[in-house]
Phi, psi and omega in degrees: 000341212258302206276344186269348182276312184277341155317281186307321209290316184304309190288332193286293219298321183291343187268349190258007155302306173315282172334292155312323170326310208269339165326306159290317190290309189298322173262010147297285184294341141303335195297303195274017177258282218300315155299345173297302185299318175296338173293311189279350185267334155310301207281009163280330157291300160355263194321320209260336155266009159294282196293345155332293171320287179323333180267319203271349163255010177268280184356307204255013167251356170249347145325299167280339157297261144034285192286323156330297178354143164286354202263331164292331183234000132307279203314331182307316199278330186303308207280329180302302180327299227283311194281350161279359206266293199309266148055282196296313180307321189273346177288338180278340202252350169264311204302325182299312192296323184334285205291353180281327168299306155292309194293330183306350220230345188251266233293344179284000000 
């Protein structure tokens, strides 16, 4: 029993030799995954605000394209038209009821 004890006891001290060994190589190449990643995690951020930037001046250069448009300044105009036409119907449509008010006021 007494030798099966300096046995196990002989086998825990060789696996935790083992364990510190592999310990520093492991936390060496932990070191160096956790710098890879945080690099690649820069340049990933890095990238998604390059394009971000990239979307938001396409965006707004196809914005002022647009409001530029002729298809656009139809419509300004379409709308401009439209609203002098009402403009004019309602000046017209008070001169009526006016005179419909005066002549009722002559014929009293």
């Amino acid at each position: 029993m007494n030798s099966n004890r300096k046995v196990c006891l002989a086998c825990s001290v060789v696996f935790a030799l083992g364990l510190c060994s592999c310990s520093r190589s492991d936390t060496k190449k932990l070191t160096n995954d956790a710098k890879v990643t945080g690099d690649a995690m820069k340049q990933t951020a890095s990238d998604a605000l390059d394009a971000s930037k990239k979307a938001v001046d396409n965006a707004a250069a196809d914005a002022q394209k647009a409001a530029n448009s002729d298809t656009a300044k139809d419509i300004q105009a379409k709308t401009e038209n439209a609203a002098q036409k009402a403009v004019d119907k309602t000046k017209q449509a008070a001169q009526d009821a006016k005179d419909a008010i005066d002549k009722q006021k002559q014929q009293q």
